[in-house]
Backbone as ProteinMPNN parsed JSONL, in Angstrom:
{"seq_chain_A": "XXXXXXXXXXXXXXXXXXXXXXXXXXXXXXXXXXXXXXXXXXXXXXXXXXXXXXXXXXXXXXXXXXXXXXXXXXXXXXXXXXXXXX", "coords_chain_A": {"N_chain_A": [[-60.545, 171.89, 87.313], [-62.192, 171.523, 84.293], [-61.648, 170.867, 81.536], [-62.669, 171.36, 77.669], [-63.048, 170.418, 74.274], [-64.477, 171.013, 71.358], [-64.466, 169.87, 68.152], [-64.11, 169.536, 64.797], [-63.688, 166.656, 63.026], [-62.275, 166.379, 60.286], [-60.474, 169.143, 59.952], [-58.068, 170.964, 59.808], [-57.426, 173.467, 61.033], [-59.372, 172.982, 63.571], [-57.213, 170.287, 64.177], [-54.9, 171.941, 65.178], [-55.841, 173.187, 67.174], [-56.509, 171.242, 69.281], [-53.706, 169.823, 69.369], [-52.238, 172.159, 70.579], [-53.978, 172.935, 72.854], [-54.395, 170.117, 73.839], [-51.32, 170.211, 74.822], [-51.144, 172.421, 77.007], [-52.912, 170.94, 78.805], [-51.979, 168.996, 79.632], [-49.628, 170.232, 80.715], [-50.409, 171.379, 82.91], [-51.735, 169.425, 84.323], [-54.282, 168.796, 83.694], [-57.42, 167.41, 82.494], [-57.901, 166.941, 78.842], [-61.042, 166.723, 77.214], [-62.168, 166.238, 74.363], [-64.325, 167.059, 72.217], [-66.619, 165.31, 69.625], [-68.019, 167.435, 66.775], [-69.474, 164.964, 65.431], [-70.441, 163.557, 67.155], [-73.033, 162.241, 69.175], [-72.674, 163.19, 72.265], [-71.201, 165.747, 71.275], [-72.932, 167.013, 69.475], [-74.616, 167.619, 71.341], [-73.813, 169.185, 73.129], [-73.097, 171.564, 70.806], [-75.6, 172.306, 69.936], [-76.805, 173.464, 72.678], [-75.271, 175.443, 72.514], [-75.58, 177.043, 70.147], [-73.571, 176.784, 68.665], [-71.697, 177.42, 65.871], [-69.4, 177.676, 64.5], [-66.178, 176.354, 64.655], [-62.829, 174.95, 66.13], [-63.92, 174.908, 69.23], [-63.41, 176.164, 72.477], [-64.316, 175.024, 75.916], [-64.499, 175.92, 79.328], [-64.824, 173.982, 82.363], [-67.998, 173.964, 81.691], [-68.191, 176.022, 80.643], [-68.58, 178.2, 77.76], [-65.294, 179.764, 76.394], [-64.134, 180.459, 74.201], [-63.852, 180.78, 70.503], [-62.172, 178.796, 68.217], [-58.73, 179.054, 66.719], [-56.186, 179.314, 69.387], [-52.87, 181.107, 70.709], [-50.239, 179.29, 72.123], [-49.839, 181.009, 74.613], [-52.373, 183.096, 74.917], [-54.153, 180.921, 75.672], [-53.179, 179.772, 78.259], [-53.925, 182.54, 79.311], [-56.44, 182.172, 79.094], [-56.895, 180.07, 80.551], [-55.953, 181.158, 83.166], [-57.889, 183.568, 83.49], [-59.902, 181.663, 83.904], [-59.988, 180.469, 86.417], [-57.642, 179.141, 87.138], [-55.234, 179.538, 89.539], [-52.438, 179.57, 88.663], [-51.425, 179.0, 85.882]], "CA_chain_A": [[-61.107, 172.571, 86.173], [-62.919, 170.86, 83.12], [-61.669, 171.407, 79.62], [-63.405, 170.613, 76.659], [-62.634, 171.183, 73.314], [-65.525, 171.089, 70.348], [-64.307, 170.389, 66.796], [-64.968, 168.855, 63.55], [-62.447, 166.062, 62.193], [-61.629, 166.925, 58.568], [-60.671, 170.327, 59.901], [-57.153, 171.434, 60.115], [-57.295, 174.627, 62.091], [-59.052, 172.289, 65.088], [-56.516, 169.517, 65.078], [-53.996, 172.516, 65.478], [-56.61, 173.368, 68.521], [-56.239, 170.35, 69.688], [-52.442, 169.805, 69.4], [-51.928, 173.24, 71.772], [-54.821, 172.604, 74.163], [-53.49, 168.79, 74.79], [-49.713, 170.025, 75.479], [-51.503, 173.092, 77.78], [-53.328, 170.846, 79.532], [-50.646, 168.141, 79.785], [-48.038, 170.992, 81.754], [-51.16, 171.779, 83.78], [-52.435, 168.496, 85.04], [-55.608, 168.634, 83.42], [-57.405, 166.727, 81.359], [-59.051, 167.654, 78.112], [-61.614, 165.804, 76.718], [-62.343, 166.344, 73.256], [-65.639, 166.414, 71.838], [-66.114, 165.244, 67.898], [-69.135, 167.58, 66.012], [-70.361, 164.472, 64.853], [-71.035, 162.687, 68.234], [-74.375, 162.846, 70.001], [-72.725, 164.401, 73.371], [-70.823, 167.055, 70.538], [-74.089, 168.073, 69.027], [-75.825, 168.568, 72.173], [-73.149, 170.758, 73.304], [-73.217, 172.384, 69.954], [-77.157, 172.722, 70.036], [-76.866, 174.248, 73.445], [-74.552, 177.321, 72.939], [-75.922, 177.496, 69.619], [-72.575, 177.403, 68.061], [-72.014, 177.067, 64.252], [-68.004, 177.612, 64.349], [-65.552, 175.236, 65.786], [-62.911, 174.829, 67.181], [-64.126, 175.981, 70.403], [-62.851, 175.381, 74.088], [-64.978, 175.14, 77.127], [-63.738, 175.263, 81.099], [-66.193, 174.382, 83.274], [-69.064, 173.902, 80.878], [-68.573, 177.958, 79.988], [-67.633, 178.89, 76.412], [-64.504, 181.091, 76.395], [-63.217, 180.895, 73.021], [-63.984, 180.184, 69.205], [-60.967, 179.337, 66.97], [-57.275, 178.487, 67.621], [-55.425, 179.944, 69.934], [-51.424, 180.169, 70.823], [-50.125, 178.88, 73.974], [-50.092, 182.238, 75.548], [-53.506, 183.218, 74.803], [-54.719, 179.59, 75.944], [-52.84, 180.183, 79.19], [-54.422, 183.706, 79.741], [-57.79, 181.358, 78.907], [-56.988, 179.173, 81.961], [-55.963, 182.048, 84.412], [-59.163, 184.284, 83.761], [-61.126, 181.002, 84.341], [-59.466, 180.77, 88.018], [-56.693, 178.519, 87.682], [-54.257, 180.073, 89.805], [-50.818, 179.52, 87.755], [-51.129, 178.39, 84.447]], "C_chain_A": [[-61.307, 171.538, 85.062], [-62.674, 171.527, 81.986], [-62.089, 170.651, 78.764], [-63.418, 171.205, 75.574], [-63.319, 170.536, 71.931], [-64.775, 170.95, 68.787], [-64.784, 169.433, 66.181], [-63.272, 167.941, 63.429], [-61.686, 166.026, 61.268], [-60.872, 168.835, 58.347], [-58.684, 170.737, 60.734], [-56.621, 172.263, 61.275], [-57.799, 173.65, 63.46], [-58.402, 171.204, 65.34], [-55.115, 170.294, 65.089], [-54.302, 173.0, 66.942], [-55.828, 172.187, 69.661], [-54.758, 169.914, 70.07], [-52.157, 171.23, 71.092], [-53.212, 173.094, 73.15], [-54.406, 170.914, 74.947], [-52.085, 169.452, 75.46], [-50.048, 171.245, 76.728], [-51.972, 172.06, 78.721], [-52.466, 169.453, 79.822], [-49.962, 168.824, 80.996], [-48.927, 171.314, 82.318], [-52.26, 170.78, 84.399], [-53.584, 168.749, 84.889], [-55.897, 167.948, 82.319], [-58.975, 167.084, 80.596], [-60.403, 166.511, 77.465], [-62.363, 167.003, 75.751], [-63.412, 165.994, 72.624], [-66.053, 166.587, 69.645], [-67.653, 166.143, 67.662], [-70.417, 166.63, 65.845], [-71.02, 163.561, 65.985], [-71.874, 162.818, 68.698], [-74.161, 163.955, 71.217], [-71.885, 165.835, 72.658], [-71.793, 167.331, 70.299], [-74.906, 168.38, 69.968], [-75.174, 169.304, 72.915], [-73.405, 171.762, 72.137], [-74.853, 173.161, 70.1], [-77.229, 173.75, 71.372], [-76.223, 175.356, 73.365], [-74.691, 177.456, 71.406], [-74.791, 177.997, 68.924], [-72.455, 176.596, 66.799], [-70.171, 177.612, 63.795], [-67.354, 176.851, 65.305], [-64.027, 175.462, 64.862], [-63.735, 175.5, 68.167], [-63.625, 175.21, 71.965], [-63.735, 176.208, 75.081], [-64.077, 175.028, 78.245], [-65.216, 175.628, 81.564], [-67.447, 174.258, 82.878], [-69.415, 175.141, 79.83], [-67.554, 177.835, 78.481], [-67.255, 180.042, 76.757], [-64.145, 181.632, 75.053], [-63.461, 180.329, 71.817], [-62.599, 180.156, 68.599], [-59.568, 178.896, 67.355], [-56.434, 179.64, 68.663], [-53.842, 180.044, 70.204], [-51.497, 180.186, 72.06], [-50.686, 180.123, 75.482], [-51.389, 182.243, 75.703], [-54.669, 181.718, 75.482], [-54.382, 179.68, 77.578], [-53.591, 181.112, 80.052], [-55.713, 183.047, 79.925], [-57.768, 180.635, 80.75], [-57.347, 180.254, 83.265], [-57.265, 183.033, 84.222], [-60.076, 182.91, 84.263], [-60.633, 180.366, 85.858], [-58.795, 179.639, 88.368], [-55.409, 179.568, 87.857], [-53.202, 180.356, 89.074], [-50.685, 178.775, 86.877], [-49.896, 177.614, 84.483]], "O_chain_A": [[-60.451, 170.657, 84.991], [-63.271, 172.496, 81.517], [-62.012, 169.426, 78.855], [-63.721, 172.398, 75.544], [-62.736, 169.582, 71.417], [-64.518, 172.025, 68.244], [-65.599, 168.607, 66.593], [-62.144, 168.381, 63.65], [-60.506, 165.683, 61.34], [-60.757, 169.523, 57.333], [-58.345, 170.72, 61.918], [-55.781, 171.99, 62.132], [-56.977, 173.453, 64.355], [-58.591, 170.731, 66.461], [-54.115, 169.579, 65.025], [-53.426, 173.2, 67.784], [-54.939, 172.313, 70.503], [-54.641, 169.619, 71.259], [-51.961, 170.986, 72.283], [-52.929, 173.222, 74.341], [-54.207, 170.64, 76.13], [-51.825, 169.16, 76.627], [-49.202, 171.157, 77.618], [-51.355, 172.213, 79.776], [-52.939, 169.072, 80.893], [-49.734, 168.239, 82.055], [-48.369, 172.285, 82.83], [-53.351, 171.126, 84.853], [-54.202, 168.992, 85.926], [-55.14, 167.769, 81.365], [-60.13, 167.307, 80.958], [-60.144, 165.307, 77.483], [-62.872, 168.083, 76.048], [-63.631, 164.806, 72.387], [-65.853, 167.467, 68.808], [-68.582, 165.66, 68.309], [-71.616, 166.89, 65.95], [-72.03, 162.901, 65.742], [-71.886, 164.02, 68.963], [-74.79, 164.997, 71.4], [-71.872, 166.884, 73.302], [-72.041, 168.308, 71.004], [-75.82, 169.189, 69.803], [-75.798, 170.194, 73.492], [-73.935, 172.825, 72.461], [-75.084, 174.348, 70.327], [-77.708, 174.863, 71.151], [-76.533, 176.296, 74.097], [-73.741, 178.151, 71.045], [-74.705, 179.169, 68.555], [-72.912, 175.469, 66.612], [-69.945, 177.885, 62.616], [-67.727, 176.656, 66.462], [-63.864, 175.852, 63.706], [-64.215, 176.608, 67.928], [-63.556, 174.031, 72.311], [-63.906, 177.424, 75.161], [-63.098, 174.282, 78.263], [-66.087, 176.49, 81.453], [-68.243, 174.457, 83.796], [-70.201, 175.323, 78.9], [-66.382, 177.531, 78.257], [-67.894, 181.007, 77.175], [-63.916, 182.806, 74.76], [-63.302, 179.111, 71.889], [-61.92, 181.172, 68.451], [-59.424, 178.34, 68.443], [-56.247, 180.81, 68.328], [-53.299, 178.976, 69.922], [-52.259, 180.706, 72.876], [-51.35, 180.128, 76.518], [-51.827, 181.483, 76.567], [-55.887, 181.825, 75.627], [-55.396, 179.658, 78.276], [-53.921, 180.825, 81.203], [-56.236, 183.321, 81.005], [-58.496, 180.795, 81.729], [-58.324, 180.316, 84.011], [-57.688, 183.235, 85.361], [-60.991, 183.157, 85.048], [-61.455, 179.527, 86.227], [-58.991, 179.05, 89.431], [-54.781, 180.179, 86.993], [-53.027, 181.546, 88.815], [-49.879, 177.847, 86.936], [-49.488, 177.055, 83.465]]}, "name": "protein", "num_of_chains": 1, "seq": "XXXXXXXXXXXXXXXXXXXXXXXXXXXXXXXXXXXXXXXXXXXXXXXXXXXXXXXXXXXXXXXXXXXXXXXXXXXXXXXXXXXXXX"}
């Protein structure tokens, strides 16, 4: 599975994103890669799903989620996107 997680740098709420999606995907042998707003391959994700709030976390290329989440809820994120056991 492919995580990817959309934010801005000057932005509190996503390096709290960030903080809980690294230590999720840390205890779940995955790895996130983090995409900055201001980077060319961030804005042409952004341009494509036409999103204008961030954080946001992708699996798979699919947007699941705007915003922070807690562990749980990040978890529940994984297992609907069909990793077996969070």
């Amino acid at each position: 599975m492919r995580a990817e997680l959309l934010v801005t740098r000057n932005s509190s709420a996503c390096r709290k994103a960030e903080i809980i999606w690294q230590s999720i995907c840390d205890k779940n042998n995955l790895t996130l890669k983090v995409l900055d707003d201001a980077s060319p391959e961030g804005r042409r994700v952004l341009t494509r799903l036409a999103l204008n709030a961030l954080p946001a976390i992708l699996l798979d290329g699919r947007l699941v989620a705007v915003g922070v989440q807690t562990e749980g809820q990040a978890l529940d994120l994984l297992s609907a996107a069909g990793m077996s056991d969070p």
